[in-house]
Biopython code that builds the backbone (N, CA, C, O; Angstrom):
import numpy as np
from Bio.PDB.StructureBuilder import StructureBuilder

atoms = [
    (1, "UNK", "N", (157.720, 33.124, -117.490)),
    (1, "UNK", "CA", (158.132, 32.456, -118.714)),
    (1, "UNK", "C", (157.584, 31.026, -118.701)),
    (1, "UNK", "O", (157.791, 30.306, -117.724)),
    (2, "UNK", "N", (156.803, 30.544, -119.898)),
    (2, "UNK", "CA", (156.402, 29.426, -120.014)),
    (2, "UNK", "C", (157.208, 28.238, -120.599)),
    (2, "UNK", "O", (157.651, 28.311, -121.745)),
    (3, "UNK", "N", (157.457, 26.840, -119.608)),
    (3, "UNK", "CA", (158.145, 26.096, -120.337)),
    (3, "UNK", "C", (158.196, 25.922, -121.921)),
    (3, "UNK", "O", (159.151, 25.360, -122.459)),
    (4, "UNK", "N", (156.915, 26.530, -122.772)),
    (4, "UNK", "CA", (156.880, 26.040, -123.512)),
    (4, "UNK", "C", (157.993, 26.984, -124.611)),
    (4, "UNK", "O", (158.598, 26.715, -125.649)),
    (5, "UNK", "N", (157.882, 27.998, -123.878)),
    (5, "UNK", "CA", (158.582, 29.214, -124.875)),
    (5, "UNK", "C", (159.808, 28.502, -124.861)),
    (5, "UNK", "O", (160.292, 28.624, -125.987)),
    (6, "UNK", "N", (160.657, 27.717, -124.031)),
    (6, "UNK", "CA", (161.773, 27.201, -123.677)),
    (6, "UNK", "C", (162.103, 26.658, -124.684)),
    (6, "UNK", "O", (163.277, 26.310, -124.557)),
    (7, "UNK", "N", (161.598, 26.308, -125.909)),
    (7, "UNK", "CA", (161.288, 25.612, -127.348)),
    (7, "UNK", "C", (162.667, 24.157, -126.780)),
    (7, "UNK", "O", (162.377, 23.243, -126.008)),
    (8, "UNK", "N", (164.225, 24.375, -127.497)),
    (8, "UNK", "CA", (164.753, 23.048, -127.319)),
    (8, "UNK", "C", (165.292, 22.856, -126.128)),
    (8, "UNK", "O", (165.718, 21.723, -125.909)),
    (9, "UNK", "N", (165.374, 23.529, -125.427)),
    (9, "UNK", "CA", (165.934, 23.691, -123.637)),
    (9, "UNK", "C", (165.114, 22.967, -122.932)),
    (9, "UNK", "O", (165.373, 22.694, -121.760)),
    (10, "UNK", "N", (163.846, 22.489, -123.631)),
    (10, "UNK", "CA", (162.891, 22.067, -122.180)),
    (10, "UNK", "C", (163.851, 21.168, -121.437)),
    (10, "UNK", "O", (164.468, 21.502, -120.426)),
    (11, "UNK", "N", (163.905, 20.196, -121.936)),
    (11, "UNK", "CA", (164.462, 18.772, -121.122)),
    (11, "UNK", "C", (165.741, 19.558, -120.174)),
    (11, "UNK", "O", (166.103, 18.920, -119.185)),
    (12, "UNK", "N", (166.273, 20.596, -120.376)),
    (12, "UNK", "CA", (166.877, 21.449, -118.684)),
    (12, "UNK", "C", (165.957, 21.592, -117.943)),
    (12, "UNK", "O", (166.410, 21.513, -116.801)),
    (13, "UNK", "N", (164.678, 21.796, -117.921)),
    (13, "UNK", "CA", (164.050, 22.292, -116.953)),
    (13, "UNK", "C", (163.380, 21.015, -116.184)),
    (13, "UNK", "O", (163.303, 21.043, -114.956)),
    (14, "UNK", "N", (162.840, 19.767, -117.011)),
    (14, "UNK", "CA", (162.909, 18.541, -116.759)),
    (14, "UNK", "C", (163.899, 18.429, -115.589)),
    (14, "UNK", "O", (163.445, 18.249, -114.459)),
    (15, "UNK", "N", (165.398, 18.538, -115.816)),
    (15, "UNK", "CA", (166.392, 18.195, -114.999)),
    (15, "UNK", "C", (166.006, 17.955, -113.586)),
    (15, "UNK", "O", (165.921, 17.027, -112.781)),
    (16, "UNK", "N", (165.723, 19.829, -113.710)),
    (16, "UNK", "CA", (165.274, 20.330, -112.067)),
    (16, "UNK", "C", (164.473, 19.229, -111.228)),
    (16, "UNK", "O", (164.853, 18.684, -110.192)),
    (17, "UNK", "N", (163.668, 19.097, -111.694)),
    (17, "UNK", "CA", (162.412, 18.118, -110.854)),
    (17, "UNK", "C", (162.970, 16.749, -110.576)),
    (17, "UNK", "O", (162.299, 15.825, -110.116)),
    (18, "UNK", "N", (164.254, 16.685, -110.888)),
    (18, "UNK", "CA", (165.237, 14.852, -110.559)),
    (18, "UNK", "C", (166.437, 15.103, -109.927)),
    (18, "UNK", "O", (167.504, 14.633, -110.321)),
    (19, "UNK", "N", (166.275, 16.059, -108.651)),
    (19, "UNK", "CA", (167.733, 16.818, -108.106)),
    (19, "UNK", "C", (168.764, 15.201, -108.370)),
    (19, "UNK", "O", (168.347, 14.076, -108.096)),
    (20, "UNK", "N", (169.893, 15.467, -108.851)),
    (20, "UNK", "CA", (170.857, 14.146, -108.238)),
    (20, "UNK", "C", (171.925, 14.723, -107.112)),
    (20, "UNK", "O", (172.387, 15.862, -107.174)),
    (21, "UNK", "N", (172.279, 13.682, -105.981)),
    (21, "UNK", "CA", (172.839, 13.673, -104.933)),
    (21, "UNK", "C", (174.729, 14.061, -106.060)),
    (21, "UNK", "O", (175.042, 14.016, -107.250)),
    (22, "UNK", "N", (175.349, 14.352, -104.936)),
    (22, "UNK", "CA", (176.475, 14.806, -105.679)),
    (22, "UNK", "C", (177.286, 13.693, -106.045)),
    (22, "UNK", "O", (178.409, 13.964, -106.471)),
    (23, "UNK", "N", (176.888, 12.281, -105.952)),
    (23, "UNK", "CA", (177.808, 11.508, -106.364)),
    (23, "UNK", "C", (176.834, 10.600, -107.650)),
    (23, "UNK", "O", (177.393, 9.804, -108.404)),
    (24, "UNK", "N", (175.567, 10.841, -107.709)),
    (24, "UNK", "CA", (174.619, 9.882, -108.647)),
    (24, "UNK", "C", (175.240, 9.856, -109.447)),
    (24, "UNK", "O", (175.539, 8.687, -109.689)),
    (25, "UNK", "N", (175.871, 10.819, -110.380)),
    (25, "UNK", "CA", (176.067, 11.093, -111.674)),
    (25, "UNK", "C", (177.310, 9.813, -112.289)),
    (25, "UNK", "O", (177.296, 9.379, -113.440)),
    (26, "UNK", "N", (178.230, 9.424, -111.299)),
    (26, "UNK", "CA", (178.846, 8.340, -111.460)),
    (26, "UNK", "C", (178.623, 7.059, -111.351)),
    (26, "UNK", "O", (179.338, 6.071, -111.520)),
    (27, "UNK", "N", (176.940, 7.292, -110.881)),
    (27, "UNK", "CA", (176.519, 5.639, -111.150)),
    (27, "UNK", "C", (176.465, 4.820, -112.497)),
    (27, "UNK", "O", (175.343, 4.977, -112.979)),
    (28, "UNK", "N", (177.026, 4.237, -113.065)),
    (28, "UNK", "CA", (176.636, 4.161, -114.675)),
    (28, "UNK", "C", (175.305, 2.842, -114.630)),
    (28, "UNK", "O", (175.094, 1.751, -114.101)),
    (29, "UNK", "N", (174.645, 3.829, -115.579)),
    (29, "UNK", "CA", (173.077, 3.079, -115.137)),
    (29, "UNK", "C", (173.021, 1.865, -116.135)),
    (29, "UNK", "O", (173.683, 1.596, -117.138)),
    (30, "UNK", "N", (171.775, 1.103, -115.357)),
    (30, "UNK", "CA", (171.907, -0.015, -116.761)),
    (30, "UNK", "C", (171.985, -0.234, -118.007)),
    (30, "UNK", "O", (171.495, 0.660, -118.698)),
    (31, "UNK", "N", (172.574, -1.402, -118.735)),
    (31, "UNK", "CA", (172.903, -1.176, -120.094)),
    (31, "UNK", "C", (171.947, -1.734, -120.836)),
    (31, "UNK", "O", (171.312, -2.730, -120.489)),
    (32, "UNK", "N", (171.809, -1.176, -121.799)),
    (32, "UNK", "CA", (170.271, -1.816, -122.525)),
    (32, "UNK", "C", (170.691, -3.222, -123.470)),
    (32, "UNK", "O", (171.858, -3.556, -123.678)),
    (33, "UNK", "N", (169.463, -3.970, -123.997)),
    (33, "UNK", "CA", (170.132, -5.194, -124.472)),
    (33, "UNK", "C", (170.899, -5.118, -125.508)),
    (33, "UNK", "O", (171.629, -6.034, -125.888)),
    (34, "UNK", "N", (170.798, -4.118, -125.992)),
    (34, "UNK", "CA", (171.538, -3.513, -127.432)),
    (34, "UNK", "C", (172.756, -3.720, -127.594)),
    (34, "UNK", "O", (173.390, -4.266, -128.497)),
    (35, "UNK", "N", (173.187, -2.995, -126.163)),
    (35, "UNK", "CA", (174.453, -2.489, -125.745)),
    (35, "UNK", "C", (175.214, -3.417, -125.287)),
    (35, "UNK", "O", (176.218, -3.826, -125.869)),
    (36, "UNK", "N", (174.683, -3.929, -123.922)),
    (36, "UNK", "CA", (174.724, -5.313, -123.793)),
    (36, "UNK", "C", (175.449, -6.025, -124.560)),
    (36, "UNK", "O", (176.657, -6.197, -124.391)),
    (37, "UNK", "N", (174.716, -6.545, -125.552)),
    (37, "UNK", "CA", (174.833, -7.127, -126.999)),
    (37, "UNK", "C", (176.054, -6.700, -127.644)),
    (37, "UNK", "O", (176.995, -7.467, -127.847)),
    (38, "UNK", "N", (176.050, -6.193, -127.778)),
    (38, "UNK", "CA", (177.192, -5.258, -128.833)),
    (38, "UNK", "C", (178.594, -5.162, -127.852)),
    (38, "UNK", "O", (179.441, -4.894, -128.704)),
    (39, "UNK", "N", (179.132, -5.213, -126.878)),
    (39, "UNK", "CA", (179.653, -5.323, -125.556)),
    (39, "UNK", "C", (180.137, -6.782, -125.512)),
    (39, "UNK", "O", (181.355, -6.951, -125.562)),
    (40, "UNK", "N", (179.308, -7.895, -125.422)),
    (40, "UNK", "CA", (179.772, -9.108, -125.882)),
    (40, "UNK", "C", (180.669, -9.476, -126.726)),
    (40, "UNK", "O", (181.831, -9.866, -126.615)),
    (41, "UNK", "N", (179.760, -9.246, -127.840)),
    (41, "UNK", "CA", (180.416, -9.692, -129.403)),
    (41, "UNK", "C", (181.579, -9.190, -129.123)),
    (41, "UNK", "O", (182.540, -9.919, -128.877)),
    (42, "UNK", "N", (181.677, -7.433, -129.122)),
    (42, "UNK", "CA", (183.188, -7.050, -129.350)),
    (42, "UNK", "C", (184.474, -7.858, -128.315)),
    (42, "UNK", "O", (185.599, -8.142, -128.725)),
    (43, "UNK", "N", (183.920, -8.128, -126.834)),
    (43, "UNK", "CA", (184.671, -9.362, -126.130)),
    (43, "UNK", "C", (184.918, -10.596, -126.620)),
    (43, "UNK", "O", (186.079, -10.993, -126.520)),
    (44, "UNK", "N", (184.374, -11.076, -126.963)),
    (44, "UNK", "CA", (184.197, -12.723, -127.794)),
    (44, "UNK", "C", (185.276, -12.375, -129.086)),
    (44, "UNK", "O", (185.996, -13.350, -129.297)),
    (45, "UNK", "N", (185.465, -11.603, -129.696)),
    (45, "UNK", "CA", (186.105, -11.220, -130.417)),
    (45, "UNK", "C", (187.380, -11.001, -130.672)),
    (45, "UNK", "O", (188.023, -11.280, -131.684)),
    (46, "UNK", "N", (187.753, -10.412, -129.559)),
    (46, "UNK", "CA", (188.804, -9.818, -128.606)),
    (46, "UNK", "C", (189.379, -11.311, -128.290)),
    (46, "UNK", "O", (190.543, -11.586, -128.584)),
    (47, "UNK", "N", (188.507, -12.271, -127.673)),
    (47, "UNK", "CA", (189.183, -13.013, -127.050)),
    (47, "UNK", "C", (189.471, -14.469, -127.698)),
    (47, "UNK", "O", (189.988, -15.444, -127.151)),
    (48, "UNK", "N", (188.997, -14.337, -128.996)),
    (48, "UNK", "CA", (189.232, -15.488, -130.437)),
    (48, "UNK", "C", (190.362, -14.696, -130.772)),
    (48, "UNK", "O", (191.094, -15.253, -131.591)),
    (49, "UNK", "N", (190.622, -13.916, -130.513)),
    (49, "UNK", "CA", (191.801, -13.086, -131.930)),
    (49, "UNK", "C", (193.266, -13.862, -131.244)),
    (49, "UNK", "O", (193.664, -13.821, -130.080)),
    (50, "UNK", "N", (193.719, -14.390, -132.150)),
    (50, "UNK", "CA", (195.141, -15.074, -131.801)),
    (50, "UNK", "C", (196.336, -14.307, -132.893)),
    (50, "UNK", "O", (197.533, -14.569, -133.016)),
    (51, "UNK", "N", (195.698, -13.530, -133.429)),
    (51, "UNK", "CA", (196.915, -12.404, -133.830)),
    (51, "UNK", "C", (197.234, -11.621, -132.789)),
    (51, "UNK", "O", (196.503, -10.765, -132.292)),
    (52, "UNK", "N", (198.652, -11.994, -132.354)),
    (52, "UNK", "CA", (199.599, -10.849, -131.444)),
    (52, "UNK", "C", (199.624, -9.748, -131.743)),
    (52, "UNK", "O", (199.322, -8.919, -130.885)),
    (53, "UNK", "N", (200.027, -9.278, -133.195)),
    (53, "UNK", "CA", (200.124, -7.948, -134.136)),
    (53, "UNK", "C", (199.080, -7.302, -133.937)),
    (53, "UNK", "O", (199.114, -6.264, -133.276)),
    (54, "UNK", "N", (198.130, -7.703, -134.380)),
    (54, "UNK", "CA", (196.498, -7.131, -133.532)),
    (54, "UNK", "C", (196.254, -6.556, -132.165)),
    (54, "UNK", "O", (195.778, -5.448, -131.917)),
    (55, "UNK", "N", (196.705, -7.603, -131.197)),
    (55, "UNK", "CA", (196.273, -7.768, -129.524)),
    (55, "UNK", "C", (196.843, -6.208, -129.481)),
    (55, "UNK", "O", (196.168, -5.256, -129.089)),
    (56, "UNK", "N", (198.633, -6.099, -130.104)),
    (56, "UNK", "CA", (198.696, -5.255, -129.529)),
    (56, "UNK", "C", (198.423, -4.033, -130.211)),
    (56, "UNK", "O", (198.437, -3.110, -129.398)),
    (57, "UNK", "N", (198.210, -3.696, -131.230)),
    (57, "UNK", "CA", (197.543, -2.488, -131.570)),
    (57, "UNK", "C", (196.396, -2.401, -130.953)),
    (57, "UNK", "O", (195.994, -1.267, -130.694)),
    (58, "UNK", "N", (195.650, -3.463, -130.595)),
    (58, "UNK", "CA", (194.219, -3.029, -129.954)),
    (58, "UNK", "C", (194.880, -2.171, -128.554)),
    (58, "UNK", "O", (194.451, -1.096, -128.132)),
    (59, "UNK", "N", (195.760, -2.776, -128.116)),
    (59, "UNK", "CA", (196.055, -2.567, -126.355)),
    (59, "UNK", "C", (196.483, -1.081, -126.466)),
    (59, "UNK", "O", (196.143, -0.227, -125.647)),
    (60, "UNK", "N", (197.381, -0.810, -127.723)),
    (60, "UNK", "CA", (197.783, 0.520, -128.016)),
    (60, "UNK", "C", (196.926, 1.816, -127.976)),
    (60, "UNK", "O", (197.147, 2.935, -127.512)),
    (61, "UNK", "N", (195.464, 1.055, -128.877)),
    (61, "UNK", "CA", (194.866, 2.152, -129.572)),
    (61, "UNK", "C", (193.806, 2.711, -127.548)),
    (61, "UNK", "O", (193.444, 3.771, -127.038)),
    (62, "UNK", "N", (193.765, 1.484, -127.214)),
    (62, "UNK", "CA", (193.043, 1.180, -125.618)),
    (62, "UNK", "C", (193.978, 2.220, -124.754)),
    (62, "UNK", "O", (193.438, 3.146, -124.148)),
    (63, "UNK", "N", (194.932, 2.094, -124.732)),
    (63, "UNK", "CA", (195.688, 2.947, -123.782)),
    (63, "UNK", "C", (195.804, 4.635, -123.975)),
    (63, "UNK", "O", (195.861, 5.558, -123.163)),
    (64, "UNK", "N", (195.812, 4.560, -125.711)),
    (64, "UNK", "CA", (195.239, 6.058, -125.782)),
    (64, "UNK", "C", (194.295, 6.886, -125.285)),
    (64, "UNK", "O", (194.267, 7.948, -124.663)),
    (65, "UNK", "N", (193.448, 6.023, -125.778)),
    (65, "UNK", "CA", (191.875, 6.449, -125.850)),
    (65, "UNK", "C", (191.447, 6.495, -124.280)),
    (65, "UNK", "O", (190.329, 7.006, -124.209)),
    (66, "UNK", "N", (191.909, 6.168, -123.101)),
    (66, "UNK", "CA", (192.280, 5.517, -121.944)),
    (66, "UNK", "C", (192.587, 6.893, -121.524)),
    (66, "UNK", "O", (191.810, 7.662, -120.958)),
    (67, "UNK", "N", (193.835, 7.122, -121.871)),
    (67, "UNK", "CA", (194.222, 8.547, -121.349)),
    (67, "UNK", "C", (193.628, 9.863, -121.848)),
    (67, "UNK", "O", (193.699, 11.001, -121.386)),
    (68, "UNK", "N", (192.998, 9.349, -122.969)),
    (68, "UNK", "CA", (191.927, 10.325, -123.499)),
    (68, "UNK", "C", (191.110, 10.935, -122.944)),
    (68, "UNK", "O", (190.971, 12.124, -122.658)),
    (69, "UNK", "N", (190.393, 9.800, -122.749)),
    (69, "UNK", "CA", (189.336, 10.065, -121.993)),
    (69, "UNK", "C", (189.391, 10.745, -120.519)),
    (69, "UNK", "O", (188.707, 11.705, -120.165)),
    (70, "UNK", "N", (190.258, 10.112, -119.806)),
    (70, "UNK", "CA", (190.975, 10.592, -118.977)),
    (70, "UNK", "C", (191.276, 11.806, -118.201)),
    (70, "UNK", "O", (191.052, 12.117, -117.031)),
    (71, "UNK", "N", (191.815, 12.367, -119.132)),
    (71, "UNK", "CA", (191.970, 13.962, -119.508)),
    (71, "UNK", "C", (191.584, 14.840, -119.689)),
    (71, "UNK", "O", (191.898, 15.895, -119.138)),
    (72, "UNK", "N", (190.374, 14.597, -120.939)),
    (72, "UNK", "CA", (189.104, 15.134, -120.794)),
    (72, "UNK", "C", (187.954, 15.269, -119.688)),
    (72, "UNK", "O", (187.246, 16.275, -119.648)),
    (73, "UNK", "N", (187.823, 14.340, -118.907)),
    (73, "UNK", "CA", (187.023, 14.058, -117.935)),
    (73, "UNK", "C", (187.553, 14.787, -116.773)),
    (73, "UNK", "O", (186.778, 15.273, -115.949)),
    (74, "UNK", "N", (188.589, 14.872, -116.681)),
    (74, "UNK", "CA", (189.127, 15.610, -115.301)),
    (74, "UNK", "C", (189.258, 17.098, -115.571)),
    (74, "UNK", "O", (189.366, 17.936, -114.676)),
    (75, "UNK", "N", (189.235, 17.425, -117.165)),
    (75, "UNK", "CA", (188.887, 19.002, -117.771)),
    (75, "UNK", "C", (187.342, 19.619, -117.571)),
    (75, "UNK", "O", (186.926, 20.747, -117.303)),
    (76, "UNK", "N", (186.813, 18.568, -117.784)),
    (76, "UNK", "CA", (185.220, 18.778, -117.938)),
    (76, "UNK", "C", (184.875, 18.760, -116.025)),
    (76, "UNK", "O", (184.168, 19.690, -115.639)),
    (77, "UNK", "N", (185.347, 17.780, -114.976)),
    (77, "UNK", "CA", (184.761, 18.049, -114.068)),
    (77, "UNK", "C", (185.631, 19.470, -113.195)),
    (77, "UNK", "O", (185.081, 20.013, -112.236)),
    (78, "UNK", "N", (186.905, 19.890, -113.658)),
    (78, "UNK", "CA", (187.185, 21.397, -113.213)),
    (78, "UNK", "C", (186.342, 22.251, -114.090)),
    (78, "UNK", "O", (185.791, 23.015, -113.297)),
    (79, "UNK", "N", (186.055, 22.458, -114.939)),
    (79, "UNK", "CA", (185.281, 23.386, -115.481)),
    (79, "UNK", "C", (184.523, 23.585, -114.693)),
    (79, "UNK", "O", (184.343, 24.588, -114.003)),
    (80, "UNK", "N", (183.761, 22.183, -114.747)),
    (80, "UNK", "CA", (182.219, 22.423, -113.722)),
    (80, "UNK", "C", (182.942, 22.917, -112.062)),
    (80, "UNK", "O", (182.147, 23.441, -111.282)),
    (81, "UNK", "N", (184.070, 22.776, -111.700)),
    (81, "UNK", "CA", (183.857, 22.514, -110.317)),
    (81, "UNK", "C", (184.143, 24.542, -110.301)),
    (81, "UNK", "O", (184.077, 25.263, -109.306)),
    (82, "UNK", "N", (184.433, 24.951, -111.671)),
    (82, "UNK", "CA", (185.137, 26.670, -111.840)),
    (82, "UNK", "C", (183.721, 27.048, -111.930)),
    (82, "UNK", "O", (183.746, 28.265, -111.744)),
    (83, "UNK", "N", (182.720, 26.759, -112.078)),
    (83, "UNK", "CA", (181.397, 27.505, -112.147)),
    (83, "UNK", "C", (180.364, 27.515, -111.036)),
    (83, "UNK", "O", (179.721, 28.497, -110.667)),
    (84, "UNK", "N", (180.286, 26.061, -110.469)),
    (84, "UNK", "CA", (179.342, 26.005, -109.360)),
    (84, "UNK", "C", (179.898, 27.050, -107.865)),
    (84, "UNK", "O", (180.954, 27.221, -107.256)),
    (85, "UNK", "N", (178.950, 27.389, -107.806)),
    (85, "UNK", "CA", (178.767, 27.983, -106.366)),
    (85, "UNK", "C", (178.889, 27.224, -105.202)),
    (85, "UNK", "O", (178.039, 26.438, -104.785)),
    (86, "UNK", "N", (179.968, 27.477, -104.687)),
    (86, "UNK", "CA", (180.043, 26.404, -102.915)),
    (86, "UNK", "C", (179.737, 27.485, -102.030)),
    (86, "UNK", "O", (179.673, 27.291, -100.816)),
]
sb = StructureBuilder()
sb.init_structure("model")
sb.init_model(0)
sb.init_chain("A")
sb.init_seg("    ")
for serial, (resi, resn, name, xyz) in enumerate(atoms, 1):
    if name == "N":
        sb.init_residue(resn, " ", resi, " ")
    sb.init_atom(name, np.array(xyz, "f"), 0.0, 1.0, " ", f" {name:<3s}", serial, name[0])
structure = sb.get_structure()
């Protein structure tokens, strides 16, 4: 089978040829200036805001999204850990 037949899958097969060690995947790689950027502002922002009423809905909506994520992430790495082969 030719990568090419692979039509939108290629970039899986890409993968292969960049084995990562079993912990790479939690390196979080650098942030581009964009991001960067955008990362700031929303801090600078955050940290002018002298509405309390605000602070704490932000802290609210943060603690959700917090455990959100959370939750999900520890779903997504049993999944994976229910499929791989040891």
């Amino acid at each position: 089978m030719a990568l090419v037949a692979a039509g939108p899958f290629l970039w899986i097969f890409s993968l292969w040829s960049y084995p990562m060690g079993w912990s790479d995947w939690m390196i979080v790689r650098e942030k581009s200036l964009e991001e960067e950027l955008e990362l700031e502002r929303t801090v600078r922002e955050i940290r002018a805001c002298t509405d309390t009423d605000a602070l704490a809905k932000l802290c609210e909506a943060m603690a959700l999204q917090s455990w959100h994520q959370t939750k999900l992430l520890k779903q997504a790495v049993e999944h994976i850990a229910s499929i791989e082969p040891f």
